[in-house]
Backbone as CSV, one residue per row, in Angstrom:
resi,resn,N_x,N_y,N_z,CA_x,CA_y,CA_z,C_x,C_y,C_z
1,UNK,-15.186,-28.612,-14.302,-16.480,-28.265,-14.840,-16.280,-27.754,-16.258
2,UNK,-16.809,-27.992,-17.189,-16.929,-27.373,-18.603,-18.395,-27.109,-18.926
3,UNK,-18.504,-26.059,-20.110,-19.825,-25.192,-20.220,-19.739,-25.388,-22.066
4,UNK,-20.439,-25.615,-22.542,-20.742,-25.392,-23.779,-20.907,-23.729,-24.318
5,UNK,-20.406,-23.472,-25.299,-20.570,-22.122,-25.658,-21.638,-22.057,-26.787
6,UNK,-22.515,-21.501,-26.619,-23.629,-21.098,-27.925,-24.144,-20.131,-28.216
7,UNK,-24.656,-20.286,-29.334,-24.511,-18.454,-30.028,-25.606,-17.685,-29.034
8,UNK,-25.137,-16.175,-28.439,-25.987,-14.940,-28.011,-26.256,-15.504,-26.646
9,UNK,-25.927,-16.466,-26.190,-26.318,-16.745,-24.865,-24.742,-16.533,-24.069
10,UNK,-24.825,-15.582,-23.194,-23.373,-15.628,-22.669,-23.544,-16.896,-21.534
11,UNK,-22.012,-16.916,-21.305,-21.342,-17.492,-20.353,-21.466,-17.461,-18.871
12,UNK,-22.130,-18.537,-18.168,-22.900,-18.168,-16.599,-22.140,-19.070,-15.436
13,UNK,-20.825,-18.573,-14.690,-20.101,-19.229,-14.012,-20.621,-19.680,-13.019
14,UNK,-20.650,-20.890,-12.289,-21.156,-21.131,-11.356,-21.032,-20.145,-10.281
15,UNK,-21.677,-20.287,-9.372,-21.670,-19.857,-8.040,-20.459,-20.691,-6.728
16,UNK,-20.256,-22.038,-7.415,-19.586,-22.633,-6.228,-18.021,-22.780,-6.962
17,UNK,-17.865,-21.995,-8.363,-16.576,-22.055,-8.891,-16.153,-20.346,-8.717
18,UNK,-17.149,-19.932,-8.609,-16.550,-18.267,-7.625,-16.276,-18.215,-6.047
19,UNK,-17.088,-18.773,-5.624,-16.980,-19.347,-4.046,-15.478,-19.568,-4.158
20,UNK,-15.173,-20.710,-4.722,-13.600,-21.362,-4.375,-12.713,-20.324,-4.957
21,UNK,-12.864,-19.278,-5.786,-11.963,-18.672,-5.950,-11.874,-17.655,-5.155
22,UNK,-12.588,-17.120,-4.268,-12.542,-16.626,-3.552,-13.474,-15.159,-3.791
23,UNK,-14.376,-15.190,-4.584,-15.003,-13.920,-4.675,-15.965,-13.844,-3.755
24,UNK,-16.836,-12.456,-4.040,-17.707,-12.744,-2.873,-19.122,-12.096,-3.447
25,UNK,-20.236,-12.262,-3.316,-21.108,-11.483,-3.532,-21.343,-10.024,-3.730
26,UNK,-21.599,-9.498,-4.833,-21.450,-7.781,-5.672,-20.157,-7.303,-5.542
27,UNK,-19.133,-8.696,-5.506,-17.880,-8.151,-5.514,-17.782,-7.354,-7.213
28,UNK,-16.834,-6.611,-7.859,-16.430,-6.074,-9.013,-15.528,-6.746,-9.335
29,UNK,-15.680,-7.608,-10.554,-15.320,-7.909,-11.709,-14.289,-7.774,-12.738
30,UNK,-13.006,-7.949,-12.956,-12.440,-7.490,-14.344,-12.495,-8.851,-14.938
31,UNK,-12.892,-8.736,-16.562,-12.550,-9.856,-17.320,-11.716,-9.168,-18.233
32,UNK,-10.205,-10.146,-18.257,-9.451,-9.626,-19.122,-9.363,-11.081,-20.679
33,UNK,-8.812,-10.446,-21.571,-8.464,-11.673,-22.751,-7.221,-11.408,-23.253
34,UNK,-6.509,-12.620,-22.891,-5.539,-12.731,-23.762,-5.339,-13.715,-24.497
35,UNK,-5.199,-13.732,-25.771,-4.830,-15.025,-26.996,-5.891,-15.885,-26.509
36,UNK,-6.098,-16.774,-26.227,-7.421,-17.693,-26.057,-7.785,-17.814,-24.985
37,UNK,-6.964,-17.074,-23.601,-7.621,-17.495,-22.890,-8.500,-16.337,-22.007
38,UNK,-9.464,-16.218,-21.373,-9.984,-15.266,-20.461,-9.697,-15.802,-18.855
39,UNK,-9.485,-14.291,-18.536,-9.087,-14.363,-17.234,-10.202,-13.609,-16.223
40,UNK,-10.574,-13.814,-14.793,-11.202,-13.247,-14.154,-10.809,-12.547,-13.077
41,UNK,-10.506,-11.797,-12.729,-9.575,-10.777,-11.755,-11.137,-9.959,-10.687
42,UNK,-10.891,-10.390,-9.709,-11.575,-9.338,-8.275,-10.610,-7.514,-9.115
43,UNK,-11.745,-6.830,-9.259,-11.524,-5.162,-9.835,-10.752,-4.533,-8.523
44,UNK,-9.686,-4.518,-8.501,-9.107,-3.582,-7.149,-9.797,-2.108,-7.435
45,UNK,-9.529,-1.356,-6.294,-10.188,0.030,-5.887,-8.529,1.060,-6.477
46,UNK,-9.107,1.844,-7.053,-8.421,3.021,-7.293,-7.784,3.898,-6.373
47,UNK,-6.862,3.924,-5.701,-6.021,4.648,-5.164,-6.286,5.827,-4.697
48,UNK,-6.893,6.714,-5.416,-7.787,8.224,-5.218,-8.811,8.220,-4.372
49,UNK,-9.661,6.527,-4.940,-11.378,6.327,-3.890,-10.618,5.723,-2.603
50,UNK,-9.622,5.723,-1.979,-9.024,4.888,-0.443,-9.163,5.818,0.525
51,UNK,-8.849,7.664,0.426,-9.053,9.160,0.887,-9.687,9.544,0.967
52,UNK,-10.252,10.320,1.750,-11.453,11.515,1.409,-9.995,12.597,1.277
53,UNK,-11.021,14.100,0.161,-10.026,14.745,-0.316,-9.136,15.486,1.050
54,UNK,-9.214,15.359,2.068,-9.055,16.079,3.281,-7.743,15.031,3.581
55,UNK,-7.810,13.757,3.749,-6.869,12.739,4.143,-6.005,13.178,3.257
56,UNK,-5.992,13.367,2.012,-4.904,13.417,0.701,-4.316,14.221,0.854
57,UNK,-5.144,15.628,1.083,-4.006,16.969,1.279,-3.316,16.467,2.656
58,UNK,-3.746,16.125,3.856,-2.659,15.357,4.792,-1.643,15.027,4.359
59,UNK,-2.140,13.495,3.978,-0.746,12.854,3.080,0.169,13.545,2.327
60,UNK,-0.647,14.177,1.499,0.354,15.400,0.445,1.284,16.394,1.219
61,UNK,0.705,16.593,2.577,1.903,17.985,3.159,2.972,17.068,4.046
62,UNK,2.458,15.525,4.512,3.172,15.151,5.030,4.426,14.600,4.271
63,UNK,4.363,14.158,2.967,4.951,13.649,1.678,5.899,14.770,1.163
64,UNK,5.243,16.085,1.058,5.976,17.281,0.729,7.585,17.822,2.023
65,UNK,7.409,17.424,3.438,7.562,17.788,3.962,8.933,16.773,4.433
66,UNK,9.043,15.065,4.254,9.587,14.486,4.056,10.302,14.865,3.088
67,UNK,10.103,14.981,1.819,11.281,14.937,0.797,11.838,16.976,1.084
68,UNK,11.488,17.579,1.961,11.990,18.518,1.835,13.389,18.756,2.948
69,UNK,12.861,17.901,4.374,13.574,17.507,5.404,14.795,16.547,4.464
70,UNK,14.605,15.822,3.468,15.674,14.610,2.902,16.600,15.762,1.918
71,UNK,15.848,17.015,1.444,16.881,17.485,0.304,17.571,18.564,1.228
72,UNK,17.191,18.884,2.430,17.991,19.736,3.725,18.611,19.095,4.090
73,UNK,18.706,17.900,3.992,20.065,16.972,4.530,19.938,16.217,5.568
74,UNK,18.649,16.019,6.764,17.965,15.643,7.377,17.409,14.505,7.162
75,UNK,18.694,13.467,7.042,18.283,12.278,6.545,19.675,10.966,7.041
76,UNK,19.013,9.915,7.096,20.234,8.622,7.668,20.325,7.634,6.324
77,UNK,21.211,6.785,6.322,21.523,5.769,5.358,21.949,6.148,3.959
78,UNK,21.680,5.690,2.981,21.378,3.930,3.462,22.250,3.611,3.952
79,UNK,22.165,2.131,4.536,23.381,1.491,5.587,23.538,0.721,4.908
80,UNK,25.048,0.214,4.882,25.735,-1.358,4.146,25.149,-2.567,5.144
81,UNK,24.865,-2.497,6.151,24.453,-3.711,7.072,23.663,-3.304,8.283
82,UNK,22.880,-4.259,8.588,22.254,-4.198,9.816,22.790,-3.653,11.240
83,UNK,23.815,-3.469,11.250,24.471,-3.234,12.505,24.695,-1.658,12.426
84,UNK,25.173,-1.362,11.474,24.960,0.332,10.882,23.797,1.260,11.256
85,UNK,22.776,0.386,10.843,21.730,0.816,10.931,21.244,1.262,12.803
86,UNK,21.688,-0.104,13.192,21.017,-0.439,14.749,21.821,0.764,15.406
87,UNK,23.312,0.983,14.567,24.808,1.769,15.582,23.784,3.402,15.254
88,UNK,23.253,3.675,14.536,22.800,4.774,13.776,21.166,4.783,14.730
89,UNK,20.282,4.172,14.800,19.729,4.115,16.086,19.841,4.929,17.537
90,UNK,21.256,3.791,17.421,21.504,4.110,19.808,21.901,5.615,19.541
91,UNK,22.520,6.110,18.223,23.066,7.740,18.179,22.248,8.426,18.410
92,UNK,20.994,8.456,18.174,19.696,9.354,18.039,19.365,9.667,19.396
93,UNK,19.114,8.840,20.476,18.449,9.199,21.734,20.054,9.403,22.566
94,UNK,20.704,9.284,22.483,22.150,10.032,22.985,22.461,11.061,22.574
95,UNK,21.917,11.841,21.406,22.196,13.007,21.290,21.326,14.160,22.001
96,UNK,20.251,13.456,22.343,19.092,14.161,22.667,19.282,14.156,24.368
97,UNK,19.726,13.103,24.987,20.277,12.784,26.660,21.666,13.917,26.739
98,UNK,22.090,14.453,25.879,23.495,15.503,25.722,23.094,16.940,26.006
99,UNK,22.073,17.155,25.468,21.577,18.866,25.715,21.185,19.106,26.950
100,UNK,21.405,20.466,27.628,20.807,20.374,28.913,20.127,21.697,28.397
101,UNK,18.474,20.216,29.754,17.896,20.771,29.865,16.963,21.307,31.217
102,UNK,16.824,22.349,31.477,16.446,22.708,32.607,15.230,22.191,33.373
103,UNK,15.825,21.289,34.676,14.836,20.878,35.423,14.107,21.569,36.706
104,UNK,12.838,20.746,36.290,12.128,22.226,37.873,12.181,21.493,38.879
105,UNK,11.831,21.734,40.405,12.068,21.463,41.405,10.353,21.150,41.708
106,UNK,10.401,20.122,42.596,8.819,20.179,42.373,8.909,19.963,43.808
């Protein structure tokens, strides 16, 4: 499809050449330009609007709490190979089958 360009009248893309690209109705928009050509980009969502502020502080203590467990030393790998990894695995629930713990009588 080609469009003639003329003065003060912008540029009106079809409807069935957004269709195929996959947009969708009141989707958001970026038009970017570079050197001659323009590009049309679906506007991704900002990272901040994905949370309500309640989810974030979550994330944030759970994030805080990870890298604090990793600088206590509370941490595995990296592994040179897959098998490391898997051997580093079966260790975890065998250490935990080792402690005794007191069973009740029912």
């Amino acid at each position: 499809m080609t469009v003639a360009v003329k003065n003060r009248k912008p540029i009106v893309v079809s409807p069935t050449a957004l269709r195929r690209a996959g947009f969708k109705s009141g989707q958001q928009l970026e038009v970017r330009v570079t050197g001659g050509a323009i590009t049309i980009l679906p506007k991704l969502p900002v990272a901040d609007d994905e949370y309500t502020p309640a989810e974030r502080r979550a994330i944030d203590r759970g994030i805080a709490a990870s890298e604090k467990d990793y600088k206590e030393g509370r941490s595995y790998g990296p592994f040179k190979t897959h098998e490391e990894f898997i051997a580093a695995l079966h260790r975890g629930p065998s250490k935990l089958r080792g402690k005794n713990r007191k069973l009740t009588a029912k």
